[in-house]
N, C-alpha and C positions, 0 to 999 in steps of 0.2 A: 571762247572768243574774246579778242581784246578788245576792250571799248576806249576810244580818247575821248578824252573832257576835254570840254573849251568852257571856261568857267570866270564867271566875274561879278563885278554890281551891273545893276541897270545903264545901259547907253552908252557901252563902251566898245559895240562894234562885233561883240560874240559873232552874232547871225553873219555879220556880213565876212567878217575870216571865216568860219563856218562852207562857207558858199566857196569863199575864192580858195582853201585848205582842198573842197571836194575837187572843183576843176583846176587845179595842180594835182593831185592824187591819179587822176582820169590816167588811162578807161580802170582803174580799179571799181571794186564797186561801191561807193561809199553811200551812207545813208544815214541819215540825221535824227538824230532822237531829240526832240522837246524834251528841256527840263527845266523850263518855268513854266511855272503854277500854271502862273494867268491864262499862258497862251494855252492851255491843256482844256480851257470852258470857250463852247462858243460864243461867239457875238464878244468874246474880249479883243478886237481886234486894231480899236485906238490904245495907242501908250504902249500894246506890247511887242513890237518889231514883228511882229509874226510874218511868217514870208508871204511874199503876195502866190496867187495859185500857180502863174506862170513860171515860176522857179521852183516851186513842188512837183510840176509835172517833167520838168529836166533833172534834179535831182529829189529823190525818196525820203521823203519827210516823218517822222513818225509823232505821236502823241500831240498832236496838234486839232484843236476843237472836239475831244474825247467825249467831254462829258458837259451836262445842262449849267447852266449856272447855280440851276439850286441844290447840284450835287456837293455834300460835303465831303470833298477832296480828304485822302490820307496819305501817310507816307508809305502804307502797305500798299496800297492802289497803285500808286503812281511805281513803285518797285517791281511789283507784281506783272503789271500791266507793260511797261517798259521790256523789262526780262523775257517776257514771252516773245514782246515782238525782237528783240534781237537773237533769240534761241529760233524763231524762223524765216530770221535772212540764212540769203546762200552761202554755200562755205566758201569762205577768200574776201568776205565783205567787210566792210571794216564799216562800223559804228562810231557813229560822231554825238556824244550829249553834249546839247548846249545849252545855257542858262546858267542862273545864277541863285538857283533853290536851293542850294548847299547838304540841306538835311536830303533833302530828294536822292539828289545825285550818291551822297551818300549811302544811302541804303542802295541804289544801284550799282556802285561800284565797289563799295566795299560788304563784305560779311555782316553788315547793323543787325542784329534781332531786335523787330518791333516785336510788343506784345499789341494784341489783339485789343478791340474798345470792348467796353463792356456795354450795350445800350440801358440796362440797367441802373448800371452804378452812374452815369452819365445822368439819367431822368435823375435820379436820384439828387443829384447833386443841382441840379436846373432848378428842382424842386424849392431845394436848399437857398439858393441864390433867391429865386423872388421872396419865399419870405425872411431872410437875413441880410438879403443885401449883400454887395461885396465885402465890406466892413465886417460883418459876421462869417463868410467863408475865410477872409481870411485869418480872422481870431481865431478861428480852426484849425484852421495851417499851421500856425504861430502856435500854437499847443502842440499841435500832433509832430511838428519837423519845424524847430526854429530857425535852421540854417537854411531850408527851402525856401520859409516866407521869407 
């Protein structure tokens, strides 16, 4: 299925061409995928355009208050989870992402291979940090890949 990006920075109107894109497209069936961050946790509902409920119940909103706030968000998540829901809209529907999460949308529309977190090597490194401090991870960095640091 083909998906259209509406893609930009913050407060430059995504949502609302978004909205006036579906009802010009009408009676096609069009259906909006969230693809900023913010709007993907509940209760983020100042600062991030999110649509108000009356306009999700006229046009099919998707990825919109998904996950807790104290969920740590990834870019496999948010791909994964996206992708399903557009592999079960109906066939002839046309897919709208919008937002301005760049990596997101990426791994959405294009082929990205993420690799997988490790939660180990993760503690591991958390670890590292309180007792080194950033200053000592990153002398690490700075040794192991001086072009990364």
């Amino acid at each position: 299925m083909h998906v259209l990006a509406l893609v930009g920075p913050t407060a430059v109107g995504k949502s609302g061409t978004a909205l006036a894109l579906a009802n010009l497209l009408a009676p096609a069936a069009v259906e909006i995928i969230n693809a900023d961050a913010m709007q993907m946790y509940r209760g983020m509902d100042v600062g991030t355009a999110k649509a108000p409920e009356e306009i999700r119940s006229l046009i099919p909103h998707h990825m919109l208050d998904v996950w807790p706030i104290t969920h740590r968000a990834s870019v496999v998540d948010f791909r994964d989870a996206a992708r399903a829901v557009i592999n079960g809209m109906p066939a002839g529907s046309l897919p709208i992402a919008v937002g301005g999460s760049g990596l997101y949308l990426q791994a959405l529309l294009d082929d990205l291979q993420v690799p997988a977190t490790d939660p180990a090597v993760r503690a591991r490194y958390e670890a590292l940090l309180q007792q080194e401090g950033a200053a000592g991870l990153h002398a690490r960095l700075r040794q192991a890949d001086p072009a990364a640091a």
